[in-house]
C-alpha positions in Angstrom: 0.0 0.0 0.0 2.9 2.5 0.8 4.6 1.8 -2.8 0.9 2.7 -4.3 0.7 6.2 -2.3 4.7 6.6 -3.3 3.6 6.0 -6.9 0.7 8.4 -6.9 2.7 11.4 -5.2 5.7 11.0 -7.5 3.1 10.7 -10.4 1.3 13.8 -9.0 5.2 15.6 -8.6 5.9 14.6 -12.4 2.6 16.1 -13.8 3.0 19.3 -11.6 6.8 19.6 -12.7 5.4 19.2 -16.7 2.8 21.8 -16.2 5.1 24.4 -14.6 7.5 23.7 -17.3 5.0 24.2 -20.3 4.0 27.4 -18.4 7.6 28.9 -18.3 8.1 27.6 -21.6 5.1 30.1 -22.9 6.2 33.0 -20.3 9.9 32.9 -21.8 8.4 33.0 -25.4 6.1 36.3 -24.3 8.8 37.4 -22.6 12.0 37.1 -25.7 9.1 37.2 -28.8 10.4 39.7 -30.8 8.8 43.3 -30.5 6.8 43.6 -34.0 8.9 46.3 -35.7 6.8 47.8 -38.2 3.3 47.9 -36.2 1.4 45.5 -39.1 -2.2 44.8 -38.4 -3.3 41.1 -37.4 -5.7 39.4 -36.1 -4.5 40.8 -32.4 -3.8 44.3 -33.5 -6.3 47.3 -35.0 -3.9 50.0 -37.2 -5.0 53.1 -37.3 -3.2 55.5 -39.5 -2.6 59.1 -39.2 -2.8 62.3 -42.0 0.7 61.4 -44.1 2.9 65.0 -44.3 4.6 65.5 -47.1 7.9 68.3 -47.3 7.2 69.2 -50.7 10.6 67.6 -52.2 9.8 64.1 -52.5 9.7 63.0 -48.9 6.7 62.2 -46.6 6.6 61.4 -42.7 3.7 59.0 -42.1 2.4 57.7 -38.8 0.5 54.8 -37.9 -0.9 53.6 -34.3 -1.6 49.8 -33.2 -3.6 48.8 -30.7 -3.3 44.8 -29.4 -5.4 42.4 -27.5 -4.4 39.2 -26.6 -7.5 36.9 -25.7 -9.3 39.3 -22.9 -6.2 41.0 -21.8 -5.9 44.4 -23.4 -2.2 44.5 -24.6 0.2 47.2 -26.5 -0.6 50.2 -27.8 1.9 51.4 -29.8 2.7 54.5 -32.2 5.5 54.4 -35.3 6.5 57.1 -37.7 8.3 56.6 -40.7 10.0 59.0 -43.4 10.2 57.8 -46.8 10.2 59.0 -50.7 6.3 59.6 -51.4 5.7 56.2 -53.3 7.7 54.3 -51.3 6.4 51.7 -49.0 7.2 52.0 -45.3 9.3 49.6 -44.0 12.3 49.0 -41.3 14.8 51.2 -42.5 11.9 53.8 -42.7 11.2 53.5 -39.4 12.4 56.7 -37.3 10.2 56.9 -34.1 8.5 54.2 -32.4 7.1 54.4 -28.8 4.5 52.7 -26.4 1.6 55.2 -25.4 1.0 53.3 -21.9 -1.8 54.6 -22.0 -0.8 58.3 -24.0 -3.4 58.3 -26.6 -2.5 61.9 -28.0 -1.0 61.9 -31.4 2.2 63.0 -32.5 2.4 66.1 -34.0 4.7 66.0 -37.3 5.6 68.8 -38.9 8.1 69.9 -41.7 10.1 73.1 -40.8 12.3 73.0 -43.5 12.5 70.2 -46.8 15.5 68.5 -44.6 14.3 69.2 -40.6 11.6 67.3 -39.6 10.0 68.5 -35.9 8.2 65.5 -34.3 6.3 66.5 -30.7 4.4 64.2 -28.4 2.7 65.5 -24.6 3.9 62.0 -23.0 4.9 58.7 -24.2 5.1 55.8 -22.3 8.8 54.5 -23.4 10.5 55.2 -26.7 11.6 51.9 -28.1 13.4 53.8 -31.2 14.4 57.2 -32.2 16.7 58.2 -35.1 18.2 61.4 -35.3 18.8 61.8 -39.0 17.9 59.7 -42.1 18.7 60.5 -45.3 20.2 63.7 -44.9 16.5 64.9 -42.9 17.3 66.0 -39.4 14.8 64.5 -36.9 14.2 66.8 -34.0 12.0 65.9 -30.9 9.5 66.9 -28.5 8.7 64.6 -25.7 6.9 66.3 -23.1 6.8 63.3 -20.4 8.2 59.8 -20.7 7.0 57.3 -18.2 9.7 55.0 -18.6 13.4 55.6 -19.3 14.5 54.5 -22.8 15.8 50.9 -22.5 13.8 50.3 -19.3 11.6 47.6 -20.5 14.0 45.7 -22.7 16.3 45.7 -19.3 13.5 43.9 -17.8 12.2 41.6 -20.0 16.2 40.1 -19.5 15.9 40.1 -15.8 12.4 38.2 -16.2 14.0 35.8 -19.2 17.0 35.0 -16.7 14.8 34.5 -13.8 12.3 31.9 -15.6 15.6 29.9 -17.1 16.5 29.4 -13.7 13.3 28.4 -12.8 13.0 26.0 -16.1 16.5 23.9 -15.0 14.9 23.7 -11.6 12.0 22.0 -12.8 13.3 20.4 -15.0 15.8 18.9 -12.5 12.9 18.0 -10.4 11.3 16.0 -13.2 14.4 13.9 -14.1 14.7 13.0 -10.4 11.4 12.3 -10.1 11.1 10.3 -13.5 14.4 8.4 -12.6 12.4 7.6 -9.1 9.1 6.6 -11.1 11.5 3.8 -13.0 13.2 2.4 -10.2 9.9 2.3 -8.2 8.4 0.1 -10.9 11.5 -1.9 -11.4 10.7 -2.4 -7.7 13.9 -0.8 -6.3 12.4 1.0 -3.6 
């Protein structure tokens, strides 16, 4: 009888051990997904895109705003501006301002103040994720009233998290080799 309540709590451990692997498995790949770049539409995120503002030489700024939910958890909300040749496509190397609103639903304003200085201004953002100074020979300049998080804040986090949940993953899954190996000497009748 003691063998049969042995069996059943290192049965129990090993199932308990999987699950909590499987769940750090899917919190390190939330946590190290990569961020999506260009703000695309999907079936999580709504786009919605801003007045396009041209500098009268061949070059537009254009903005965009994305909005994600993941199941019933509202997610990112997230606003990217681009400069390119009118025509052109946006696209990474396009890409010259991108920040999470936390919350900051105010859009930029973008304004041409020469045909090669372009003057971006935001009231508050909730961390800038990427901002380019120049690109192709346009001078960026910036306004950022308030930023709720420091520049670099959240990427500096998401590696302390990453780190953390490793650990935790060899843990487990040090627990559930011990346990397994237990499992098959208990049925070879060892203990």
């Amino acid at each position: 009888m003691r063998t049969k309540s042995w069996q059943i709590v290192l049965y129990s451990l090993l199932t308990v051990c999987g699950a909590g692997i499987a769940v750090i498995l899917l919190g390190l790949y939330g946590t190290l997904r990569p961020i999506d770049a260009l703000g695309e539409a999907s079936d999580n995120c709504a786009r919605q895109d801003f007045s396009p503002v041209p500098n009268g030489s061949g070059l537009i700024a254009t903005a965009h705003f994305t909005s994600c939910d993941y199941f019933i958890i509202h997610g990112d909300q997230t606003t990217y501006i681009y400069v390119n040749k009118e025509g052109t496509k946006e696209g990474r190397k396009s890409l010259v301002f991108r920040f999470d609103n936390f919350g900051h639903l105010d859009p930029p304003e973008i304004m041409w103040s020469d045909k090669s200085s372009l003057h971006i201004s935001v009231p508050a953002v909730g961390e800038v994720t990427k901002q380019i100074a120049t690109i192709n020979g346009v001078r960026i300049l910036y306004s950022i009233g308030k930023e709720d998080v420091p520049a670099g804040e959240s990427d500096r986090n998401r590696r302390h998290i990453a780190l953390l949940l490793s650990v935790l993953l060899v843990f487990l899954t040090a627990i559930c080799v011990m346990t397994a190996k237990s499992i098959r000497k208990l049925n070879k009748g060892g203990i």
